[in-house]
N, C-alpha and C positions, 0 to 999 in steps of 0.2 A: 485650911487657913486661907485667908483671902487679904487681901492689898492690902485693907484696911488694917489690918492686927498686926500686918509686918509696917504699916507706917505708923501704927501707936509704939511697937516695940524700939521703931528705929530712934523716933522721938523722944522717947523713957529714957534712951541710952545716948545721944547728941541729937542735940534740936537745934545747932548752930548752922550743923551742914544740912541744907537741903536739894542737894546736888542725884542726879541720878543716878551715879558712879556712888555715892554713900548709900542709901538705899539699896540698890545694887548686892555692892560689899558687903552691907550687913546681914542682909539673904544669905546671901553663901557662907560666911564665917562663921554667923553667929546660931544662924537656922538650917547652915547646911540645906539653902534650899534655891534655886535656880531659877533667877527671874529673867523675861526679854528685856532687850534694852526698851523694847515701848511701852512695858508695865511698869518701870525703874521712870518711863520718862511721864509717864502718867502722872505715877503717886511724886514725885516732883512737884508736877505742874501743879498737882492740888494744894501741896504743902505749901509752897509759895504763893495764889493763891489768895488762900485763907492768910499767911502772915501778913501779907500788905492790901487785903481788904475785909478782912471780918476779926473779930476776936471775942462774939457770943456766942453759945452752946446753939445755938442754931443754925449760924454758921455755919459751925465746925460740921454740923449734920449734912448740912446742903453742899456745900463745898468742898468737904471732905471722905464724911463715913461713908453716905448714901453713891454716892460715886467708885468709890474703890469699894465698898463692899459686893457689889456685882463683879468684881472679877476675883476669880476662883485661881490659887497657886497650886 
């Protein structure tokens, strides 16, 4: 699994919070799986981001997937 699939999943499941501490929590609760707080503060920063400067699939590529999909959980 990599960033990116924990921040589709966290998104799938609340897209309201994009806080590091939610991302975070959802790792461990829901994926039973353990992130640092600078991978938590990463896919944050992407999330946010993309919501208040892009909202095309290309975007979403450059600012988001292509980003977190290099770091490996």
């Amino acid at each position: 699994m990599n960033a990116y699939e924990l921040y589709e999943a966290a998104i799938d499941n609340d897209s309201s919070d994009l806080s590091a501490k939610n991302f975070s929590d959802y790792a461990d609760g829901a994926l039973n799986t353990f992130i640092t707080s600078e991978v938590a503060e990463k896919i944050s920063a992407c999330a946010i981001n993309f919501r208040d400067n892009g909202d095309g699939s290309n975007d979403l590529y450059h600012m988001v997937e292509k980003p977190l999909s290099e770091i490996t959980l």
